[in-house]
N, C-alpha and C positions, 0 to 999 in steps of 0.2 A: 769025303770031298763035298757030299749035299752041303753038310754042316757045316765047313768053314762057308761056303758059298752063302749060306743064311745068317751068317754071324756077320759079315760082310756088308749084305745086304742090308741087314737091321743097323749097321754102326750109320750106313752110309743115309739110310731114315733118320735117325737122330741128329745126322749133323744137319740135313737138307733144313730139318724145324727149325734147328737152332739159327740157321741162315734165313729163315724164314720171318721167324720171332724178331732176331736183329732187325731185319731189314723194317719191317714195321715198326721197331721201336725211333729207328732213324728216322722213317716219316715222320713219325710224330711227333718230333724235335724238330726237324727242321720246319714243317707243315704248320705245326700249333704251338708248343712249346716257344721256338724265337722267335715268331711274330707277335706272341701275346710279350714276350718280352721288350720286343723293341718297342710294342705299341705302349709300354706302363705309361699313366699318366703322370706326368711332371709336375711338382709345384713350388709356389715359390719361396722363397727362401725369408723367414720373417728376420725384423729387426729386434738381436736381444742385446745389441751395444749400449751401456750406459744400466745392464740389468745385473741381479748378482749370475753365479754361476750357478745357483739351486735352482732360481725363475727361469735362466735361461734355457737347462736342460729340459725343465718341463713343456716349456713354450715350443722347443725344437720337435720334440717328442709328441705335442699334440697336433705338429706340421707333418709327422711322417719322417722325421729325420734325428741324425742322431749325432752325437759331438761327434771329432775326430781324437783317438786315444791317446796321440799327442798334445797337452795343452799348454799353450805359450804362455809365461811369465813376463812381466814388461813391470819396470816403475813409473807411475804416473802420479799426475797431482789427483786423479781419480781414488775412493776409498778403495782399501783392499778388500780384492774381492769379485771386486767390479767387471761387467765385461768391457775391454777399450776398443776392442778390432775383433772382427771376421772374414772370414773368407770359407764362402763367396759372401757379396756384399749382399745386404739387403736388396731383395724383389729379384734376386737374380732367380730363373729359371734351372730345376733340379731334379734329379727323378728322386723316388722315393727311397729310402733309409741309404741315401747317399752322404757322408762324413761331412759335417761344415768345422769348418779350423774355427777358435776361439783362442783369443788371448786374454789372460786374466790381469789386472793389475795387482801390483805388491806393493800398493802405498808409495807416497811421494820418499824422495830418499832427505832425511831430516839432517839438518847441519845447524850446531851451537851458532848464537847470535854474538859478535865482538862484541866488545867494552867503547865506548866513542864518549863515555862519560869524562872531561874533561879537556877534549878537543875541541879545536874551533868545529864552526860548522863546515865549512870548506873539507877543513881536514876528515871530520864525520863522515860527511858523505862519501870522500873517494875510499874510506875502511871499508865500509857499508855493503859498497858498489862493488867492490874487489871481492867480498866475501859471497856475493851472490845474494843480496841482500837489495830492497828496494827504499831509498827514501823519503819520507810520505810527507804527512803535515808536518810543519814545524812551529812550535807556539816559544811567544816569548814573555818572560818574566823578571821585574828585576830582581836584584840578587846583592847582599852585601859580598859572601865570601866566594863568587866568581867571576872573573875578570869578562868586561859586553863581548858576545861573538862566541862564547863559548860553551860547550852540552851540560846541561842539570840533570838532565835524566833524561832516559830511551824508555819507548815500549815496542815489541817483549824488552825486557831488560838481557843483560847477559848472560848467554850461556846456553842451556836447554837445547832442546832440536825444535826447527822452524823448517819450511821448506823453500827450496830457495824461491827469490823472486816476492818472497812476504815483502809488507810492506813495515817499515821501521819508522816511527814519529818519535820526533825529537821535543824538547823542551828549553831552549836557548838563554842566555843568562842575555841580557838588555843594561847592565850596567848598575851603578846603586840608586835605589832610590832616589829622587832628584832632591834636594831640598833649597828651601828657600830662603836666600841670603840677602842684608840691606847694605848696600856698600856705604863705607863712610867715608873721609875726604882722604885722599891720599895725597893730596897736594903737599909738596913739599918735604916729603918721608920718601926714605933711599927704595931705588928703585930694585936694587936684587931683594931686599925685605919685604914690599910688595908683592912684588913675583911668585916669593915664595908661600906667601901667606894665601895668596888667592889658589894658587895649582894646590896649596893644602885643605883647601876645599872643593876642589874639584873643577875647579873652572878654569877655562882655555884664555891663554894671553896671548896678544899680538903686542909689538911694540912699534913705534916707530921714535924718530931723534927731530929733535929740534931745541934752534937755540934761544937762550934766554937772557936776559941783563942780570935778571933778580934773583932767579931761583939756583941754587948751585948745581953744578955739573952733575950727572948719576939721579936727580932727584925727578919726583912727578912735577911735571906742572899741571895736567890736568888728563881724565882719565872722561869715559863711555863705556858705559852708563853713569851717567855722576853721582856725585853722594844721595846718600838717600832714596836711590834707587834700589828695588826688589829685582833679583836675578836670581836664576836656579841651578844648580849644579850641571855643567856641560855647555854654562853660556859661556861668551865670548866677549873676553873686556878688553877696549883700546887703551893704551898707555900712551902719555906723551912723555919722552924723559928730555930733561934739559942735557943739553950736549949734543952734538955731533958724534953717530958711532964711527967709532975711529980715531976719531978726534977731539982735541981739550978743550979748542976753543971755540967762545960763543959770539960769530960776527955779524948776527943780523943780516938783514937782508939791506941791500940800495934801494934808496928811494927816489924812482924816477918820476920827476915834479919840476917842471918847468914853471917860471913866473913870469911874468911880460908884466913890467916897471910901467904906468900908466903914462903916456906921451902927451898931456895934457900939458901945456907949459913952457918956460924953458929952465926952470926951477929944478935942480935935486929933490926928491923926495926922498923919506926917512919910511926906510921896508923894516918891517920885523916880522917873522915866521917863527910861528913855536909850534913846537911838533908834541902832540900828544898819542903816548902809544902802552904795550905792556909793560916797559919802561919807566912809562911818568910824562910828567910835562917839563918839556925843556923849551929853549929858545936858540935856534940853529943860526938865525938872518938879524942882526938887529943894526944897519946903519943906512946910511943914504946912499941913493942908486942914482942915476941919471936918467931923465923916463927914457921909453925905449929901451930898456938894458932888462935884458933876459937874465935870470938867475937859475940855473941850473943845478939842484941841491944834488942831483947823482954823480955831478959831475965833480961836486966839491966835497963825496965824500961821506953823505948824512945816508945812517944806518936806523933800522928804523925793525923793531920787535912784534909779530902780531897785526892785530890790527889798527889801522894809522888816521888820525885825524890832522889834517896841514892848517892852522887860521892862519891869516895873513892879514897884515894891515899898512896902510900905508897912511902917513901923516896922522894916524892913530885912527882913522878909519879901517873898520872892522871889514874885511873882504869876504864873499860866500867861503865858507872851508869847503876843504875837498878830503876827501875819505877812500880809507885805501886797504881792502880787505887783504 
């Protein structure tokens, strides 16, 4: 009976220690142990965005802190490799060998550049812009074998990987060479023969119609720049063609010309009126009037080509002419 009682006794000393041990071990956790831990000091979080991933570990590493084992992957126009983001941001406050997230870049993501060699430029650009592509300078050149407005060449050229958003310079065709032409007289030579001959060197016609006495229906009568004038390819010549478009015939225009017969007298006087025009010189009026007597050549009819010179003379006296653009 002593002996269990002792065996007892001694179980019940080893546990009391053991309770005893604990309990101090507890003090000293709770006492020292999580106060030194609450109080670690913190620091702050440096900046390794825009560093590779080897500077940045060491840079973390010489703050006290260390990556997180997960590390983000992202594409940027940044090189591979590079840091683009963290978290926590720079200067944020941290305690020590606490995990900051990093994201690495994997390089811009690269896409082939289109062909725009042979489009207008309108048309280039919206390829360009659709492909993800930016378009830059554009220079121009003339060009015999590309039509003005249209791409000679691109840089980058086609194809390869580029990142989007590059910038694409063009090279534009401006048309051929200009050269320099002397006109010679077209007066009188068919007017679609002309036409053709000048548009076969390059240069832009307007036409307008007008009639003539002389020159036959369809023909020049007279052109701008005139003969013997220097023009360059992409100028622009006036045609006059005889004839009315539309129409065959050549009726001049009326001539409104009033005369007041001199009142001098009681005598007739002897009027004659010759009309000088692109025509010629004729004579419209040649008899005796009664002074006072108005003669009105529009009225009687008189057609008059160009521009118009009226003499008038009365009893052979020569009267001021009158002129009439």
């Amino acid at each position: 009976m002593n002996s269990l009682n002792n065996t007892l006794f001694a179980t019940f000393k080893v546990f009391l220690y053991l309770l005893i041990l604990l309990g101090i071990v507890g003090l000293l956790i709770i006492f020292v142990v999580i106060p030194r831990w609450i109080r670690t000091e913190e620091v702050l979080v440096p900046n390794i965005t825009g560093k590779t991933y080897y500077e940045a570990i060491r840079i973390l590493d010489d703050a006290g802190l260390q990556p997180a084992k997960d590390i983000q992957e992202a594409s940027s126009d940044a090189p591979k490799g590079e840091i683009v983001a963290q978290s926590p941001q720079a200067n944020f406050r941290i305690k020590y060998y606490q995990p900051v997230q990093i994201t690495v870049s994997i390089g811009a993501e690269l896409t082939p550049v289109p062909s725009v060699i042979g489009k207008s430029q309108d048309a280039a650009f919206d390829v360009l812009t659709s492909a993800g592509f930016r378009p830059n300078r554009v220079a121009y050149v003339h060009s015999e074998n590309y039509v003005q407005g249209t791409v000679i060449a691109q840089t980058p050229p086609e194809g390869g990987g580029q990142r989007r958003g590059s910038p694409v310079n063009l090279l534009v065709s401006s048309g051929p060479t200009p050269q320099s032409i002397q006109l010679p007289n077209f007066q009188n030579q068919p007017a679609n023969d002309v036409v053709s001959t000048l548009e076969g060197v390059g240069l832009k016609i307007e036409t307008q119609y007008s009639s003539h006495p002389t020159i036959p229906r369809g023909a020049i009568i007279t052109h701008k720049p005139p003969a013997e004038a220097m023009v360059q390819t992409g100028d622009l010549v006036l045609l006059e063609i005889s004839g009315a478009q539309g129409s065959t015939e050549n009726i001049g225009k009326p001539l409104p010309f009033k005369h007041l017969v001199s009142e001098e007298g009681n005598l007739s006087r002897h009027v004659r009126i010759v009309i000088s025009d692109d025509y010629g010189e004729r004579t419209e009026i040649d008899q005796p009037y009664a002074p006072g007597t108005v003669i009105d050549l529009e009225q009687t009819g008189v057609r008059v080509f160009g521009k118009t010179r009226v003499i008038i003379y009365e009893n052979g006296e020569k009267l001021p002419e009158v002129i009439f653009n």
